[in-house]
N, C-alpha and C positions, 0 to 999 in steps of 0.2 A: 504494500500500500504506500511506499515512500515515494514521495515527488506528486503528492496532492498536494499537498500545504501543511505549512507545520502547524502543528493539534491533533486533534481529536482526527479518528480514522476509524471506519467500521469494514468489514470483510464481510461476504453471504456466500453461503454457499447453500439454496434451494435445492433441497436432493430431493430421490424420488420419494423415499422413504419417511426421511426426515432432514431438518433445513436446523443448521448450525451458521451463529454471527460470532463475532469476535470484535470488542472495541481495542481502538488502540489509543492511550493517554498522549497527552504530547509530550512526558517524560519517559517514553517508549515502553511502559506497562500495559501488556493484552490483559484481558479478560473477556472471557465468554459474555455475552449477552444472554440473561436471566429471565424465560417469559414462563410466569406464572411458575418462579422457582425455580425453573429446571431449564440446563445448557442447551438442552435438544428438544426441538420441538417438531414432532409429529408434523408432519406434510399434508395429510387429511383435512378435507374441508367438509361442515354436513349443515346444510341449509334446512332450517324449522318451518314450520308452518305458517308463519310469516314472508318466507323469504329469506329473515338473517342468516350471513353466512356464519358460521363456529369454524372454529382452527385448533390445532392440536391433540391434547387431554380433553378438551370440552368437547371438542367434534367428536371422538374417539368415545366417550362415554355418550352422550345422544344418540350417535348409530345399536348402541346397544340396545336401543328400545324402540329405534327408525331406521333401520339399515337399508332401506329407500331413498334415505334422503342424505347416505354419506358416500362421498368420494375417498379414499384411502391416498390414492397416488396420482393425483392431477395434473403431475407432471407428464405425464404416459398420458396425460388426454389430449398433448398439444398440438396436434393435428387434427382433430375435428373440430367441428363449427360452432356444434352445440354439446355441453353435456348435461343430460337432465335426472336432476336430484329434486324426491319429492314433488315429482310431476310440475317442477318448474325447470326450464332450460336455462344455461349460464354459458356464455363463453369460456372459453381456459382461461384466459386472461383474469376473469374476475376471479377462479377459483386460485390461483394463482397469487395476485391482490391481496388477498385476504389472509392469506399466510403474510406477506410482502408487510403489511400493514401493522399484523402483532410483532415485526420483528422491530419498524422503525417505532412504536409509540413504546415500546422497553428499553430504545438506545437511548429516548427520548426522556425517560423515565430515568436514565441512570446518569445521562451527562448532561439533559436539559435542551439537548437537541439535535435533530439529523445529522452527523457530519459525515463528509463527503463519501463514498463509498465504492467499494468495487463488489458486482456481484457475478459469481463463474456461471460458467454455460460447459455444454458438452462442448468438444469441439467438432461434433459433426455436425451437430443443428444448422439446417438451414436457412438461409435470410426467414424464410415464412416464420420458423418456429421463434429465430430472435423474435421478429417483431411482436411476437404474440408477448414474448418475455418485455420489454418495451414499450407495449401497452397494458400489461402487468404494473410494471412503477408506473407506469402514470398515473393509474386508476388507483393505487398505492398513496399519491401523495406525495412521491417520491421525488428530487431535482431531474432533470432531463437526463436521457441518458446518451451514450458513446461508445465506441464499438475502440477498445485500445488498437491502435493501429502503429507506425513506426514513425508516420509520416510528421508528429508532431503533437505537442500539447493542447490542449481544452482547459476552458475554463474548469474548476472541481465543480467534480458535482456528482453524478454515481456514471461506474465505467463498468463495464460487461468485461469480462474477460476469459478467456477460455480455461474450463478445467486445467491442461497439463500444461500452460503457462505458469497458472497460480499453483502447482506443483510441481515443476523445477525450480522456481523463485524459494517456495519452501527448503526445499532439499538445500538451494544451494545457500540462502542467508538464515536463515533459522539453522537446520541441522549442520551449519558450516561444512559444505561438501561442496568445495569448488567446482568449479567448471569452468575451463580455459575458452578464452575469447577462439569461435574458430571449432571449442569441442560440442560433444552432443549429449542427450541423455536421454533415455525412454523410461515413458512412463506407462504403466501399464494402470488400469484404470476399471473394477469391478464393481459395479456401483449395484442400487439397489434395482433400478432399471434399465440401465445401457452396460455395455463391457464396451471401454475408449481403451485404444493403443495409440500410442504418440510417440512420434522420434521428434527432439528444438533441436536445434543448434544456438551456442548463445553466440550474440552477433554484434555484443558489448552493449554498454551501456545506451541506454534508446533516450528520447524527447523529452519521457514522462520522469527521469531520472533514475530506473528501474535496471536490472537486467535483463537485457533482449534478447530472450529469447522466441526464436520464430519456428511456426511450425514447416519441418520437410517433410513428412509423411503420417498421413494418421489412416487409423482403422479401426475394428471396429463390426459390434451388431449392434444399432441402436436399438432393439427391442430384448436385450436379452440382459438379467444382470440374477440379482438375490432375490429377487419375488419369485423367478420363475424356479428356481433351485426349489425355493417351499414348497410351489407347488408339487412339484415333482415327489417330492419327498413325502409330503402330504397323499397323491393320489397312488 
């Protein structure tokens, strides 16, 4: 997250599963983001009888008694038009939101307010599926968003970023495991809904004042990860 601004900094990572933030102080202290107690927050959205959307623990316990009206992995819906909970339709986008939502009124909650933000993406998602995620923050509340690119800096504000960018960046400045300007690294990537394979090359220091690394090959089943294992195991 360095080379937004110096302060406060927040990280997201929307899974399919469950969606993990992380704030970062401007005395360079992380700490998780806490919604409703707890670091991880359920990805499930379940829409009541009104409409209201629920997120997390609180989706998760309604579906126990309307499992009609609960989405588990919304993220896996982001190619259809509609998805309908409790015989009302939603775009992905808003179910999407609505996680988006409980994560900034908690950062909101802990530091007093939004700061700027980078949130990952798979890196096979297609422009259609960004933008779905892109009208996600907006309907969110969220500053506009940005696709990190090399070509130069943006104002802060929230940046998209690709999973196995923001996991060689991990690797190499948090777990201190270099990686020479020119070298490469692969990440392999088991999620709870896609399996992502990635070769960066880092390509030195980029715009945003980060290390750059760029994608040379990725792959990949984007419908395959840890739900389908359960099932399996399950049937």
């Amino acid at each position: 997250m360095a080379g937004q601004q110096d302060g406060f900094a927040l990280g997201v990572d929307l899974g399919t599963s469950n969606t993990v933030a992380v704030l970062r102080w401007p005395d360079g202290r992380t700490r998780p983001v806490l919604v409703d107690g707890h670091p991880i927050l359920p990805s499930g959205v379940h829409a009541d009888a009104d409409g209201h959307l629920h997120v997390g623990r609180d989706a998760q316990r309604l579906a126990q008694a309307d499992p009609a009206g609960y989405e588990p992995n919304p993220k896996r819906r982001v190619d259809e038009e509609t998805v309908e909970l409790g015989g009302r339709a939603y775009r992905p986008a808003e179910l999407l939101a609505a996680t988006l939502r409980a994560v900034a009124d908690a950062a909101v909650a802990a530091v007093g307010m939004l700061p700027p933000a980078v949130v990952t993406h798979p890196a096979a998602w297609t422009p259609a599926r960004r933008q779905v995620l892109h009208d996600a923050l907006e309907l969110a509340g969220w500053p506009a968003a940005a696709e990190h690119t090399m070509a130069g800096p943006i104002a802060p504000g929230t940046r998209l970023l690709r999973e196995p960018v923001a996991a060689a960046r991990y690797f190499t400045q948090v777990l201190r495991r270099p990686v020479p300007v020119g070298g490469a690294v692969a990440v392999f990537d088991f999620g709870g809904g896609t399996l992502d394979v990635a070769v960066l090359r880092n390509e030195g220091a980029d715009p945003w004042g980060d290390s750059g690394f760029q994608l040379v090959a990725t792959g990949g089943i984007p419908d395959l990860g840890g739900l389908d294992l359960d099932a399996a195991l399950l049937g």
